[in-house]
C-alpha positions as CSV (number, residue, x, y, z in Angstrom):
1,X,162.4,-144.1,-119.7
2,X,162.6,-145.7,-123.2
3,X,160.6,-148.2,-124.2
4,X,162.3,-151.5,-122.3
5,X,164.1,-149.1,-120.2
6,X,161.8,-150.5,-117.4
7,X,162.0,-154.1,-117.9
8,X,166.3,-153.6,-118.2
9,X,166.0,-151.7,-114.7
10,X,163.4,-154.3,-112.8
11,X,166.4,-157.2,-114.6
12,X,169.1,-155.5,-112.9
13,X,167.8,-154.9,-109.7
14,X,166.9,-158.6,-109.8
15,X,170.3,-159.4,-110.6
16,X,168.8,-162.1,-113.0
17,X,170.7,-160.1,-116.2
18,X,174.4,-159.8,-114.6
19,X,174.6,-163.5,-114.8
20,X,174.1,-164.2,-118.0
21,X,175.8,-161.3,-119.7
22,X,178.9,-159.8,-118.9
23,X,179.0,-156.6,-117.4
24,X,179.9,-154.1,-119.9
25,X,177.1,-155.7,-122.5
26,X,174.4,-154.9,-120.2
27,X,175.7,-151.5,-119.5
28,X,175.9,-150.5,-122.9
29,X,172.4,-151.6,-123.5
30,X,171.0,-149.8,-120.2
31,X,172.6,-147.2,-121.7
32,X,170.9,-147.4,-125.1
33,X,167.6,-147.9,-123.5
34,X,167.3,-145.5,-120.7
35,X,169.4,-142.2,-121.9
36,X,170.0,-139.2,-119.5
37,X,168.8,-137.0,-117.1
38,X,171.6,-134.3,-116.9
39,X,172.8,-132.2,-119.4
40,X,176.2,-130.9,-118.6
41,X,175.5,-127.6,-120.0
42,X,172.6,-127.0,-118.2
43,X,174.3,-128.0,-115.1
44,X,177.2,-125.7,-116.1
45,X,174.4,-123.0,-116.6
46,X,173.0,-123.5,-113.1
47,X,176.6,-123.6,-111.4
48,X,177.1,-120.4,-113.0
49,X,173.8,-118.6,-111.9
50,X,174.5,-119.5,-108.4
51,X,178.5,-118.4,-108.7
52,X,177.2,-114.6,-109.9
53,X,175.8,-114.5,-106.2
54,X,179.1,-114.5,-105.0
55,X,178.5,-116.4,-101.9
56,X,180.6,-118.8,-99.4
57,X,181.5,-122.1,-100.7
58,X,179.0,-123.8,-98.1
59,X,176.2,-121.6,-99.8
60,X,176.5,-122.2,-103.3
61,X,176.6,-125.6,-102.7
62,X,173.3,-125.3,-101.0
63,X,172.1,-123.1,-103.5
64,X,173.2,-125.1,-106.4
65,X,171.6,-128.2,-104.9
66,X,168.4,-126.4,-104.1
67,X,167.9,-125.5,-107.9
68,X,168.5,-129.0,-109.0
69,X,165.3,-130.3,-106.9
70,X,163.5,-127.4,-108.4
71,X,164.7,-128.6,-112.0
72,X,165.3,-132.7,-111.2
73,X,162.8,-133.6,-108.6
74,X,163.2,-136.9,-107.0
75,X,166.5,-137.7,-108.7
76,X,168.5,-135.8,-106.1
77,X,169.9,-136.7,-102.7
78,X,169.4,-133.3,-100.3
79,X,170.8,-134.8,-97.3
80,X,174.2,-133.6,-97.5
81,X,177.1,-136.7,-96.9
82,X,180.6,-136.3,-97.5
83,X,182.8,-139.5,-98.1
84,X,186.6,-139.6,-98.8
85,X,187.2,-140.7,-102.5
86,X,190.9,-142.3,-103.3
87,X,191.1,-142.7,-107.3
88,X,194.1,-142.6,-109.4
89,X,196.6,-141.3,-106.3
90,X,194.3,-138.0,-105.8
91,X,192.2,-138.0,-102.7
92,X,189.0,-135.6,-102.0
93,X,186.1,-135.7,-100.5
94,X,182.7,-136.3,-102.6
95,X,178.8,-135.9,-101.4
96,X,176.8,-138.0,-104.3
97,X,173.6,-135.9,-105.5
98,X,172.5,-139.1,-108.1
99,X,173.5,-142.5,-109.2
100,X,172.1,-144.7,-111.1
101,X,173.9,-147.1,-113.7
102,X,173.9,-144.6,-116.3
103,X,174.9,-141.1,-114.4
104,X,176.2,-140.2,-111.5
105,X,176.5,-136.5,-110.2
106,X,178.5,-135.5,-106.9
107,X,179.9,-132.2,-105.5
108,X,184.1,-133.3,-105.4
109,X,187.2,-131.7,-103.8
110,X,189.7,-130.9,-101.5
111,X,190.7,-128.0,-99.0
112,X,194.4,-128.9,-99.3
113,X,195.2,-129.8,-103.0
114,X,196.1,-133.1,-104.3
115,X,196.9,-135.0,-108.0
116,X,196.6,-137.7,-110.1
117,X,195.2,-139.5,-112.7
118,X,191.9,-139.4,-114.3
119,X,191.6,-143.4,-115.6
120,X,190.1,-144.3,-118.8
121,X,186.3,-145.2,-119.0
122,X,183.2,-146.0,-120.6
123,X,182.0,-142.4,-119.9
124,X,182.2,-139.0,-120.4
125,X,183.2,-137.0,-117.6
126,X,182.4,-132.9,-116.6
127,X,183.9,-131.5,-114.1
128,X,182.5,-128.0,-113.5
129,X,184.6,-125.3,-111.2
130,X,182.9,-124.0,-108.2
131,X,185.7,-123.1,-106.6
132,X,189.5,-122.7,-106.4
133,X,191.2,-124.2,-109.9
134,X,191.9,-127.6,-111.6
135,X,195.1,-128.3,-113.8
136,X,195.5,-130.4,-116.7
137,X,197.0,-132.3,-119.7
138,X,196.9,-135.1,-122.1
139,X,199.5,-137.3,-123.2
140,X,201.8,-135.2,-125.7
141,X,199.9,-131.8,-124.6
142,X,203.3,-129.1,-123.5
143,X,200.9,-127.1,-121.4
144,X,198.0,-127.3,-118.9
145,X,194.7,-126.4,-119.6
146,X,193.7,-124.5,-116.3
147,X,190.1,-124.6,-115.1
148,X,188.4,-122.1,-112.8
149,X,185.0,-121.5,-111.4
150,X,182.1,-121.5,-113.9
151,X,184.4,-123.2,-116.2
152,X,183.9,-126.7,-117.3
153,X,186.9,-129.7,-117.9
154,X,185.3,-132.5,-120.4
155,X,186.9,-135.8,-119.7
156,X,185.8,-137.4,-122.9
157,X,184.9,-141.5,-123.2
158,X,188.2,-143.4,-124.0
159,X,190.5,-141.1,-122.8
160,X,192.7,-140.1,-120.1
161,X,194.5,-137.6,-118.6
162,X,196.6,-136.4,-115.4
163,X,195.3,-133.3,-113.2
164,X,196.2,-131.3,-109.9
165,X,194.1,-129.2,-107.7
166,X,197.2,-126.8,-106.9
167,X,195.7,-125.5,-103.4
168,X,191.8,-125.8,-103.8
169,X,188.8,-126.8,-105.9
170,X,185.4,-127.7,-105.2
171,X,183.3,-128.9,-108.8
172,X,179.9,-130.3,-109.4
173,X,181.1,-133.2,-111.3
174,X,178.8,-135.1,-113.8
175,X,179.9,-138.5,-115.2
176,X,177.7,-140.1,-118.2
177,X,178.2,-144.0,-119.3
178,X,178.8,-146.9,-118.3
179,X,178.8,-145.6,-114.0
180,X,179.6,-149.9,-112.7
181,X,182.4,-150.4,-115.2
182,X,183.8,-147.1,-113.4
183,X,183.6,-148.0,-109.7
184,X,186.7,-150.3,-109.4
185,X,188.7,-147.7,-110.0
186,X,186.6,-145.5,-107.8
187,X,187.5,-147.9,-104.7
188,X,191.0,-148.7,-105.8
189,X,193.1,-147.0,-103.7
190,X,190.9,-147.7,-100.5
């Protein structure tokens, strides 16, 4: 934690900062004061040890999990629960490793395939491939970029895009911002 970092943190959880500043302000200035935990390309790094193991899907998501304890301590959520997550007309299933105003990390997918769009935020987005493959494109972009496993898609702050998951895809998925200014869109389509 930076310095203040703490006092921002106890603020919020008091709900005595919310009120007087409007949401987005006080994000940005969690933001500035408490930084990161996760890098992406350490997380890509990790994803991509475990992937060399070649094991079943229900595995490596164990064994990627298992390796961020090791690395991350107390920051990550073991206990394995899956929710449906409806966003920008894609559905999937997510199971959240962290959250906190700042970052969020979460294994996302779907068996079955599905598309949509990405929204626009206040936060950069990675979206690492465990599994099956991820399409997509930016406005004015003639082709897809295609994304498979050990690969990473960078959703970067500000911008947008559309994407498929053709038939499958399973990613540990890292977003880094401003996390409340993203959950409206998150719930949506609920």
């Amino acid at each position: 934690l930076r310095p203040g970092g703490a006092i921002l943190l106890v603020l919020c959880r008091l709900q005595l900062v919310s009120v007087r500043f409007p949401l987005g302000i006080f994000c940005f200035l969690v933001e500035l004061q408490m930084g990161y935990i996760f890098e992406p390309r350490t997380l890509q790094k990790i994803a991509q040890d475990v992937l060399s193991q070649g094991l079943p899907l229900d595995k490596t998501i164990l064994a990627i999990v298992e390796k961020l304890e090791k690395k991350y301590g107390g920051h990550i959520n073991a206990n394995q629960e899956w929710l449906f997550n409806n966003a920008g007309g894609a559905m999937g299933s997510m199971y959240i490793i962290h959250a906190s105003l700042t970052e969020y990390l979460i294994i996302f997918g779907t068996p079955i395939g599905t598309e949509g769009h990405t929204g626009r935020f206040m936060a950069d987005d990675y979206f690492i491939i465990l599994d099956g493959e991820q399409w997509g494109f930016r406005p004015g972009q003639l082709n897809r970029m295609v994304f498979k496993p050990g690969g990473m898609h960078h959703l970067r702050r500000g911008e947008a895009e559309a994407y498929r998951i053709p038939d499958r895809c399973w990613a540990l998925e890292c977003a880094r911002g401003n996390i409340p200014a993203m959950l409206p869109f998150g719930t949506a389509d609920i």
